[in-house]
C-alpha positions as a Markdown table, in Angstrom:
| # | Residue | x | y | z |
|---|---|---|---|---|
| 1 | Unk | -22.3 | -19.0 | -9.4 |
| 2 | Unk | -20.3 | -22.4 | -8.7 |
| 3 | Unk | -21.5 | -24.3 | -5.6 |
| 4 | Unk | -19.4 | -24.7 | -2.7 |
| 5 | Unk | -18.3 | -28.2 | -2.2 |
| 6 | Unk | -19.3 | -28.6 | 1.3 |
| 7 | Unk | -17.5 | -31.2 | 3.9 |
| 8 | Unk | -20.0 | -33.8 | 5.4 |
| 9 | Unk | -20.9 | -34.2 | 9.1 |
| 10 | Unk | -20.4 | -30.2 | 9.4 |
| 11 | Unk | -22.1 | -27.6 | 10.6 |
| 12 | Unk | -21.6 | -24.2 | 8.9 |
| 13 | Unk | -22.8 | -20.8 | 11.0 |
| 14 | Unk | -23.6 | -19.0 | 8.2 |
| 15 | Unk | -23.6 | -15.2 | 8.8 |
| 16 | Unk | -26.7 | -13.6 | 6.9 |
| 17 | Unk | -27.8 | -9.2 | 6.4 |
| 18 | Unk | -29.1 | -7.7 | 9.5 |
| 19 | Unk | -31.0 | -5.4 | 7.0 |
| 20 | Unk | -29.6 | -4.6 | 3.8 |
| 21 | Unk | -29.8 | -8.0 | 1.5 |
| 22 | Unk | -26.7 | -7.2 | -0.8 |
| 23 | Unk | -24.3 | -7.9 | 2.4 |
| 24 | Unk | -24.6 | -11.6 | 2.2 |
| 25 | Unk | -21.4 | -12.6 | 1.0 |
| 26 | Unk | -20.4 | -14.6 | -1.5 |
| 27 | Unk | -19.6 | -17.3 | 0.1 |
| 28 | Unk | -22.3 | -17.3 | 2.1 |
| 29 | Unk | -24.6 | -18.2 | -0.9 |
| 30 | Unk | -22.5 | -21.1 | -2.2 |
| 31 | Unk | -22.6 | -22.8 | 1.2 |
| 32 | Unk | -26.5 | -22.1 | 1.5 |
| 33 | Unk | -26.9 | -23.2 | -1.9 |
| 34 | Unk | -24.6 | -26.6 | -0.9 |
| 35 | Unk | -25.6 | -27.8 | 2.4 |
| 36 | Unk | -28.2 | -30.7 | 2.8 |
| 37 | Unk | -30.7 | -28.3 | 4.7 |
| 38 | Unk | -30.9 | -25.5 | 7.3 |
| 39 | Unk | -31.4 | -24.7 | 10.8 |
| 40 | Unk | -33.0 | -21.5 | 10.7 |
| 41 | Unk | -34.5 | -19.8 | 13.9 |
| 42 | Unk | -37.5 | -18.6 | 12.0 |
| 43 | Unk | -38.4 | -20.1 | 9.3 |
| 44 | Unk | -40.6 | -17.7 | 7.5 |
| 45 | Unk | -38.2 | -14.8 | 7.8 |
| 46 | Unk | -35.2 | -16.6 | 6.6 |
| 47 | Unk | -37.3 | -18.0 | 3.7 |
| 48 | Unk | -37.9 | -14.3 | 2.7 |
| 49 | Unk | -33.9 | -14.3 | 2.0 |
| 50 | Unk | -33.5 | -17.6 | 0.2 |
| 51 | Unk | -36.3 | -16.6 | -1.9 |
| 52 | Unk | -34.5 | -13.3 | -2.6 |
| 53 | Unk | -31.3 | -15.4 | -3.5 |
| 54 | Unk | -33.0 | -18.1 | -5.4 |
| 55 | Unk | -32.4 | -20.7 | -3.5 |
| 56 | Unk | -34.3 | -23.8 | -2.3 |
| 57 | Unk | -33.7 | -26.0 | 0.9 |
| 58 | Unk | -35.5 | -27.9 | 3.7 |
| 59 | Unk | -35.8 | -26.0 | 6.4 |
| 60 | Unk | -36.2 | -27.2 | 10.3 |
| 61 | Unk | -37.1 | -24.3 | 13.0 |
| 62 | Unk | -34.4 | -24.0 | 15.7 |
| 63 | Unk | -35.0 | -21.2 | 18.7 |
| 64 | Unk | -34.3 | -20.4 | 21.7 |
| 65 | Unk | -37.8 | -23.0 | 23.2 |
| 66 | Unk | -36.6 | -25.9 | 21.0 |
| 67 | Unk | -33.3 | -25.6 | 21.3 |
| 68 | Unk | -32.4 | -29.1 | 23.3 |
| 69 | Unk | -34.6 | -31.2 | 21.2 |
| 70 | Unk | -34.4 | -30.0 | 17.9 |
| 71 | Unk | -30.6 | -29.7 | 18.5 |
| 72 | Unk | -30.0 | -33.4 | 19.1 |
| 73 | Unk | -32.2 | -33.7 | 15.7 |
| 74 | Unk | -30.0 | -31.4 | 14.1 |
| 75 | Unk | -26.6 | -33.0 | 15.6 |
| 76 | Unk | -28.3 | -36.4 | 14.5 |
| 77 | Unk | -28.4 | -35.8 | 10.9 |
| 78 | Unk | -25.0 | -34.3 | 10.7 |
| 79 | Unk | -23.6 | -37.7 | 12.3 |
| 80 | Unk | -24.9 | -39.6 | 9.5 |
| 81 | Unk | -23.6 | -37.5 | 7.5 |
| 82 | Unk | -25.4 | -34.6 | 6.3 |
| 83 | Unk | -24.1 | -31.0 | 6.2 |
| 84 | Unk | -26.1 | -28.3 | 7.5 |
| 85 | Unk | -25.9 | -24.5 | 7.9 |
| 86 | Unk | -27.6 | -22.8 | 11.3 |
| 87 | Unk | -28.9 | -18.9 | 10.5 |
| 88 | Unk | -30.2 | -16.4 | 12.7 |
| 89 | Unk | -33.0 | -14.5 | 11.8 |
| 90 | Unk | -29.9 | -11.7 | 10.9 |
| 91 | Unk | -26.5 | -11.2 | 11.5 |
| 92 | Unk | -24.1 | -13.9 | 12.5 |
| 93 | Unk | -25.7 | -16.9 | 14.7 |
| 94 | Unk | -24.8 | -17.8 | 18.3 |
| 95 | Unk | -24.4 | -13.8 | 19.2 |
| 96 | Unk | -27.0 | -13.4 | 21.2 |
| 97 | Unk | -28.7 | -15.8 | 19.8 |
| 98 | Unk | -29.9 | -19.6 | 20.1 |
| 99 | Unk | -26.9 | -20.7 | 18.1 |
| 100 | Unk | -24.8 | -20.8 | 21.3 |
| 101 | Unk | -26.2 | -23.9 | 22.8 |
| 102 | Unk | -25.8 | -26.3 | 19.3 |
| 103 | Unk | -22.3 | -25.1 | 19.0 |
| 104 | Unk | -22.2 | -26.6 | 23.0 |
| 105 | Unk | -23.6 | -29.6 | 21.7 |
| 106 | Unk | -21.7 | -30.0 | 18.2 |
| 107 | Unk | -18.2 | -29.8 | 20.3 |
| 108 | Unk | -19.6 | -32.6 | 22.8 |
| 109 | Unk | -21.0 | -34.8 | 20.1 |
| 110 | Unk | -17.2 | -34.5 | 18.1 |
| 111 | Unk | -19.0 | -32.2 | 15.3 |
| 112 | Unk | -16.6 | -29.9 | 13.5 |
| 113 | Unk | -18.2 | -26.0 | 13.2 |
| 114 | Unk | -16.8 | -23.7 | 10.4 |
| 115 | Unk | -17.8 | -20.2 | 10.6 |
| 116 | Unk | -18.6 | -18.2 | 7.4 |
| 117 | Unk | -17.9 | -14.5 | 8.5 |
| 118 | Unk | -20.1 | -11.8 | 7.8 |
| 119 | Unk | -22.7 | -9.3 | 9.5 |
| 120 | Unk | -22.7 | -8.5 | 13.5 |
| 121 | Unk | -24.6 | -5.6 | 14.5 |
| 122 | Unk | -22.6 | -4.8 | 17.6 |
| 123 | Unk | -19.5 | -4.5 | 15.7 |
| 124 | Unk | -21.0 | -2.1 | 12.8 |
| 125 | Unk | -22.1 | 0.0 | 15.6 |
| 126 | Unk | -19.0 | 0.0 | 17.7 |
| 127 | Unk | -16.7 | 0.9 | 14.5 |
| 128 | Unk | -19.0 | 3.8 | 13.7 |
| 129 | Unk | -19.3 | 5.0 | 17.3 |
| 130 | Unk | -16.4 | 7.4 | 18.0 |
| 131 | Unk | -15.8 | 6.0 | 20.4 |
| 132 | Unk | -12.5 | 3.7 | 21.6 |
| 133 | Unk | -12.5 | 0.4 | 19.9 |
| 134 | Unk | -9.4 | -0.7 | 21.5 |
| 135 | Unk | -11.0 | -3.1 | 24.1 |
| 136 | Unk | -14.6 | -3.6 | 24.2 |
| 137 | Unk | -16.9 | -5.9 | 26.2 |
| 138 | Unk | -20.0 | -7.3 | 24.2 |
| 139 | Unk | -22.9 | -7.3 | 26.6 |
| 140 | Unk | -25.8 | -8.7 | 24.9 |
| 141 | Unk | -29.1 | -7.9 | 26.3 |
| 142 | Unk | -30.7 | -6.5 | 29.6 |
| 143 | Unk | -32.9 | -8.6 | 31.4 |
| 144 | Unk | -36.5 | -7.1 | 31.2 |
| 145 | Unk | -36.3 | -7.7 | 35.3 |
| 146 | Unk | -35.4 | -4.6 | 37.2 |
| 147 | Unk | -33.4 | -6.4 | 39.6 |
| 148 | Unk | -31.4 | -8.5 | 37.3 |
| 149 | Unk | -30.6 | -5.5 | 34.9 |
| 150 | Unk | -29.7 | -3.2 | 37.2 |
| 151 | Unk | -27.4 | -6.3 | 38.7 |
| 152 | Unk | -25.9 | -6.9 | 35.6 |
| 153 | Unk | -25.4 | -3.0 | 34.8 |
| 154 | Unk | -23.5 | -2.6 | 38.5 |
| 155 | Unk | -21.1 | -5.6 | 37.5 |
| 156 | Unk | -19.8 | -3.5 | 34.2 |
| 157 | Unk | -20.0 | 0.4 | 35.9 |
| 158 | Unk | -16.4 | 0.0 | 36.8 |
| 159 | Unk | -14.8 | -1.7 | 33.6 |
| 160 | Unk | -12.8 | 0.6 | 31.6 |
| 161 | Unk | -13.8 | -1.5 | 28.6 |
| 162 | Unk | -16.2 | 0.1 | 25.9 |
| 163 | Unk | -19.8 | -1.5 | 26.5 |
| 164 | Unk | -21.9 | -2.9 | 23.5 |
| 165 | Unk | -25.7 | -3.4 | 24.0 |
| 166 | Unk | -28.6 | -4.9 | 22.2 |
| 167 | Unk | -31.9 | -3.1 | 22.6 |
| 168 | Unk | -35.2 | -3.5 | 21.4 |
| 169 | Unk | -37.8 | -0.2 | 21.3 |
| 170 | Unk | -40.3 | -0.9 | 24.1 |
| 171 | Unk | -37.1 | -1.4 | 26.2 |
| 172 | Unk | -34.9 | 1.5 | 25.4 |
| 173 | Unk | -36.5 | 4.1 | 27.4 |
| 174 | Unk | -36.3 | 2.3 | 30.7 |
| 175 | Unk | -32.5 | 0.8 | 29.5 |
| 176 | Unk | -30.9 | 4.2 | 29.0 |
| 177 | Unk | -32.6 | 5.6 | 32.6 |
| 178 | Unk | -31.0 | 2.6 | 34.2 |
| 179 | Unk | -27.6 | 2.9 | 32.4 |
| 180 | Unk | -27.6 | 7.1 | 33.5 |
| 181 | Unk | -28.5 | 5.9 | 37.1 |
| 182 | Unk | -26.0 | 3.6 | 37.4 |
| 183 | Unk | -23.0 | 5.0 | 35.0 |
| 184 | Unk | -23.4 | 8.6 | 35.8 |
| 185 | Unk | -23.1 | 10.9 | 32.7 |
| 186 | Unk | -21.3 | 8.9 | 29.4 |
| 187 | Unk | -20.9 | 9.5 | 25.9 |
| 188 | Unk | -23.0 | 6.9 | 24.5 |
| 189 | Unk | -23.1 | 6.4 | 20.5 |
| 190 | Unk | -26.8 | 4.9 | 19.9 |
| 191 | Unk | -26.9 | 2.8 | 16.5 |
| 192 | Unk | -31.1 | 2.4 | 14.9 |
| 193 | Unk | -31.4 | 0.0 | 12.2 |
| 194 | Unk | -28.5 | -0.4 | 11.0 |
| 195 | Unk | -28.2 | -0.9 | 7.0 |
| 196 | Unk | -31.5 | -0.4 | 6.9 |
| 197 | Unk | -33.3 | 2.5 | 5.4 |
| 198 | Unk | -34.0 | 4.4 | 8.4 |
| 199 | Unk | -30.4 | 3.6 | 9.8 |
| 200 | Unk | -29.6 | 6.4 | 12.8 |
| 201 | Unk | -25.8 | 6.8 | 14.4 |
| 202 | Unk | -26.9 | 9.2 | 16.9 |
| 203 | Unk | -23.6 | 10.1 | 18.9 |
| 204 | Unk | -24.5 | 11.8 | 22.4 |
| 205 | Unk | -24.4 | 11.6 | 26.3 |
| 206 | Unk | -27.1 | 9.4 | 28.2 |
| 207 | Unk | -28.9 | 12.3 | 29.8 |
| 208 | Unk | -29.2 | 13.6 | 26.3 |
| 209 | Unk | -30.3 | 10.2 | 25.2 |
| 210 | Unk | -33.0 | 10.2 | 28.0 |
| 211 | Unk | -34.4 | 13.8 | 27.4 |
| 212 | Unk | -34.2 | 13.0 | 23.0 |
| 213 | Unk | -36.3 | 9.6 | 23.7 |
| 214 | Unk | -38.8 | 11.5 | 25.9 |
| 215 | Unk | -39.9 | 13.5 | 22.6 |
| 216 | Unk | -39.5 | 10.9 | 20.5 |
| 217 | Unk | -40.9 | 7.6 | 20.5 |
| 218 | Unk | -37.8 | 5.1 | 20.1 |
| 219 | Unk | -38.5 | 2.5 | 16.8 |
| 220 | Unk | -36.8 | -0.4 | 15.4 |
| 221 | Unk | -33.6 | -2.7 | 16.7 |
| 222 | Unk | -30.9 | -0.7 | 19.1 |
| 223 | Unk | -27.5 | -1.4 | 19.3 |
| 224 | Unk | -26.2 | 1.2 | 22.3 |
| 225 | Unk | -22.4 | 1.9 | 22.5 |
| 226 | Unk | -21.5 | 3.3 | 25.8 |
| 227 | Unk | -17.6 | 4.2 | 26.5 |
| 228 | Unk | -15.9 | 2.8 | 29.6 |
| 229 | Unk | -15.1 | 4.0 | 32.9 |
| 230 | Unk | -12.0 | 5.9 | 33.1 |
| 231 | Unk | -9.1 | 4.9 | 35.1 |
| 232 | Unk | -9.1 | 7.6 | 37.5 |
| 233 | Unk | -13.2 | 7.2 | 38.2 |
| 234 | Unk | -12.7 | 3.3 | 38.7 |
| 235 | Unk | -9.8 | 3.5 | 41.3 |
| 236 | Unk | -12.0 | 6.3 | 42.9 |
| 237 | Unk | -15.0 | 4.3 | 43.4 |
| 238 | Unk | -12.8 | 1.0 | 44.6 |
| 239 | Unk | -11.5 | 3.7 | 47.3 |
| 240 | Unk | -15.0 | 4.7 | 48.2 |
| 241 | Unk | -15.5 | 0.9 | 49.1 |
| 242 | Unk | -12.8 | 1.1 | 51.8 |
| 243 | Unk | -14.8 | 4.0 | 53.5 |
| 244 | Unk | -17.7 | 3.2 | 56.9 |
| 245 | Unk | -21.0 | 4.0 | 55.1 |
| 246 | Unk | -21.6 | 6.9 | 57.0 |
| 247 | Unk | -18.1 | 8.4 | 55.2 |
| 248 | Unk | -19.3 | 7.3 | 52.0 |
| 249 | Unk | -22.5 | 8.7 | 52.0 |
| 250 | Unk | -21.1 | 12.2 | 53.1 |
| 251 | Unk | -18.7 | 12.2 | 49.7 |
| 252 | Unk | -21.5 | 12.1 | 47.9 |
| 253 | Unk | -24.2 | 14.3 | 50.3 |
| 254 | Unk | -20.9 | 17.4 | 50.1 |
| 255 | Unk | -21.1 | 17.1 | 46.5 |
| 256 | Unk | -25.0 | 18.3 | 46.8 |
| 257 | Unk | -26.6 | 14.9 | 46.1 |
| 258 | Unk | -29.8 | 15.0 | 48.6 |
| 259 | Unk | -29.7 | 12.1 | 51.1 |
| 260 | Unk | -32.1 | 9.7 | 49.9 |
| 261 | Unk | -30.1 | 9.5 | 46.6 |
| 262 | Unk | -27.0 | 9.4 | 47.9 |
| 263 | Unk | -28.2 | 5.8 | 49.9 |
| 264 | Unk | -29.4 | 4.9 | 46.7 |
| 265 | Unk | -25.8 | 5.3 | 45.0 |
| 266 | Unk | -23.8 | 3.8 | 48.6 |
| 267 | Unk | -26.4 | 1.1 | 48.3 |
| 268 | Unk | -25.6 | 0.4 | 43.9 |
| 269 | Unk | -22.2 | 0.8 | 44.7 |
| 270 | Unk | -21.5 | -2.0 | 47.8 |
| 271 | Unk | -24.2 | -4.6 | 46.2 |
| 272 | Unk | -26.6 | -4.1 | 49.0 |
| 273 | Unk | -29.9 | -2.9 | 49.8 |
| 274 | Unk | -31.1 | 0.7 | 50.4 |
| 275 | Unk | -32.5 | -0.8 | 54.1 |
| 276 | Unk | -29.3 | -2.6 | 54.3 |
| 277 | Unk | -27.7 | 1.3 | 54.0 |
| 278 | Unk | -30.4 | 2.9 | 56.3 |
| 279 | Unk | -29.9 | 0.5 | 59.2 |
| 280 | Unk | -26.1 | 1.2 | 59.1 |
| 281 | Unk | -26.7 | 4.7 | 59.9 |
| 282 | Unk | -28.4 | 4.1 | 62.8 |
| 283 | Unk | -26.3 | 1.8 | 64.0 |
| 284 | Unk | -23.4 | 4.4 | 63.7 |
């Protein structure tokens, strides 16, 4: 294999496997083999993979509780002229992923950034899904905080947009009750391990997906594919918002929700508080 002549002063994102070792590309293993050294955001998994491809490079750790200082090491070195490559642990780097802030940092320094394309789990799992692939909106990862996730889940409920999710197992269980109690019944497509050897595309609904993960203990990396709000349910939930509270809980009270959930939803649906909903019917 010839050796890719790499540019100096660059930084190359180097897309590596997010399981499966034969997807590195070919490209990918001439700049690896090239560059002066590489970022890597563990060291001793990524070593694993050079190993595997034969090849031999300093290494310098770069995640997410470095990333300032090591960064303006990194940036440092590439100004006097050394080419580097930045990998993720797997997939493509700056997706969800410490990556982000050096690319910040290359474009402020005056550091040109070449992407070498290859794996992103989100995309593997959203082309398998079934579901539209049209428009989609990469969401990343939940915050482990309750507020914050169910915060972040409220601000996507009305986008017509499929919704792409990262997961990991001791999450899931609590992710997928949120996403039901937010989004109401969806077809979600739930992607396990993906080119792995225990790689799942379980297509189903979320109450399904709550029930099935009940049984069964979820295990290994989650990529969760939700489809979008439909036109017809978003414009009817920005016409709940025009309605007094009291009119708002009784659309969802005539529908046979009890009383204490239907504040629950008034209150997920205007961005306030359940007291905030309580107190306004009393005042009324």
């Amino acid at each position: 294999m010839t050796t890719e002549k790499c540019t100096p002063g660059v930084l190359y994102l180097v897309a590596t496997p997010i399981g499966n070792l034969d997807d590195i590309s070919y490209r990918a293993v001439k700049v690896l083999e090239s560059v002066d050294f590489i970022a890597a955001e563990d060291t001793r998994h990524s070593l694993k993979l050079l190993n595997h491809l034969g090849i031999s490079k300093p290494m310098t750790s770069y995640f997410e509780h470095n990333i300032r200082q090591k960064g303006e090491y990194i940036i440092e070195r590439i100004l006097n002229g050394e080419t580097a490559a930045l990998i993720s642990d797997a997939g493509t780097p700056a997706i969800s992923d410490p990556g982000e802030d050096i690319v910040k940092i290359c474009h402020e320094r005056g550091v040109r950034v070449i992407p070498v394309p290859g794996a992103v789990a989100g995309i593997n799992a959203l082309i398998c899904s079934g579901l539209s692939t049209s428009r989609f909106s990469f969401e990343g990862f939940l915050s482990v905080n309750k507020k914050s996730r169910t915060e972040h889940l409220e601000a996507v409920k009305r986008s017509t947009y499929t919704l792409i999710f990262y997961e990991a197992p001791h999450k899931l269980k609590n992710t997928l009750k949120d996403m039901l109690s937010c989004f109401g019944e969806r077809r979600i497509t739930i992607a396990r391990e993906l080119t792995k050897k225990f790689e799942e595309i379980r297509p189903t609904t979320l109450s399904e997906a709550v029930s099935y993960y009940e049984e069964n203990e979820p295990k290994g990396e989650y990529v969760l594919v939700i489809e979008g709000c439909t036109p017809g349910e978003a414009k009817e939930e920005n016409e709940l918002l025009t309605l007094s509270v009291l009119d708002h809980l009784a659309f969802y009270t005539n529908q046979g929700m009890d009383k204490k959930e239907a504040m629950k939803r008034v209150a997920e649906e205007r961005g306030v508080s359940k007291r905030e909903i309580y107190s306004a019917t009393i005042r009324e």
